[in-house]
C-alpha beads as a LAMMPS data file, in Angstrom:
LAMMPS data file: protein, C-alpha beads

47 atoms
46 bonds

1 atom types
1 bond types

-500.0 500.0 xlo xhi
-500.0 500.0 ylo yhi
-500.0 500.0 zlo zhi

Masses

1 110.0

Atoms # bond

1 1 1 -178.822 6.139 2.428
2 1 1 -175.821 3.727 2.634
3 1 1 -174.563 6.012 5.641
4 1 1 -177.953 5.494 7.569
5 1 1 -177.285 1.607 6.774
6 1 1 -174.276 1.766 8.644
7 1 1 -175.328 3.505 11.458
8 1 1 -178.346 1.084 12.064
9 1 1 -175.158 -1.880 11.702
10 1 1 -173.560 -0.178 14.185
11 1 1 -176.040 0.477 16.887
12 1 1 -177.791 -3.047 16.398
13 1 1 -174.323 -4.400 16.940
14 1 1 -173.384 -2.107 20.058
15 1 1 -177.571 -3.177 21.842
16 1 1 -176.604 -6.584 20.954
17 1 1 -173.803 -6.570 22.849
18 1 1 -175.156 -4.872 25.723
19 1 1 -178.105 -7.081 26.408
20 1 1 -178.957 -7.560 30.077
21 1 1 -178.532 -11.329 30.139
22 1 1 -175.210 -12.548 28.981
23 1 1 -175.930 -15.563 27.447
24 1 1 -178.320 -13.108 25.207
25 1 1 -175.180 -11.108 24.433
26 1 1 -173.615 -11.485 21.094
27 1 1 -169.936 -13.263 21.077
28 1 1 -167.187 -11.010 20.492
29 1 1 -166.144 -13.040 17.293
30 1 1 -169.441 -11.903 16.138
31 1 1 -169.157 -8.600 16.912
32 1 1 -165.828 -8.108 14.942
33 1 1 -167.071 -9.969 11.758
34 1 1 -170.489 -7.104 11.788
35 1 1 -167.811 -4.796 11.989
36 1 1 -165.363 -5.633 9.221
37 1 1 -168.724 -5.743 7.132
38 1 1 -168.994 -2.013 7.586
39 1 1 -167.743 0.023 4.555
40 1 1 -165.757 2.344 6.876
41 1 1 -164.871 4.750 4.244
42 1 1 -168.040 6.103 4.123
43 1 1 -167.055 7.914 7.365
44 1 1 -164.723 9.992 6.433
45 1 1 -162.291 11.024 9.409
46 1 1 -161.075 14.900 9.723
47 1 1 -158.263 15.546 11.219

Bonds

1 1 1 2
2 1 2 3
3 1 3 4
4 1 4 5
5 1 5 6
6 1 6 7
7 1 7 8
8 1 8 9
9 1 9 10
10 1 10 11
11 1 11 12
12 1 12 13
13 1 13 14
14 1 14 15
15 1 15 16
16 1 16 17
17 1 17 18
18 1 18 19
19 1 19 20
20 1 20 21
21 1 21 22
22 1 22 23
23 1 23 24
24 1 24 25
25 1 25 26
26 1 26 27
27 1 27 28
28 1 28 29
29 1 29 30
30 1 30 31
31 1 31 32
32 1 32 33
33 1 33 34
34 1 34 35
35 1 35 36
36 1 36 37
37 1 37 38
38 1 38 39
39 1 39 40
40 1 40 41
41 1 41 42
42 1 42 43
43 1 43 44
44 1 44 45
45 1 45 46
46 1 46 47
């Protein structure tokens, strides 16, 4: 589903990030492009 999708963007984004050698670590201008990919409405937030 498109909700599993965005999970998997997620978490591949946060273990990219969190690689043991920086220079393996992704840059942070990376990281926010992956993010502003996410369709964020899918997660609907309750309040």
């Amino acid at each position: 589903t498109l909700r599993n999708e965005m999970l998997v963007m997620i978490m591949e984004t946060g273990l990219s990030c969190s690689r043991k050698s920086p220079t393996e670590r992704v840059e942070m201008k990376e990281v926010v492009a992956r993010l502003k990919m996410i369709p964020w409405k899918a997660f609907p937030v309750e309040e």
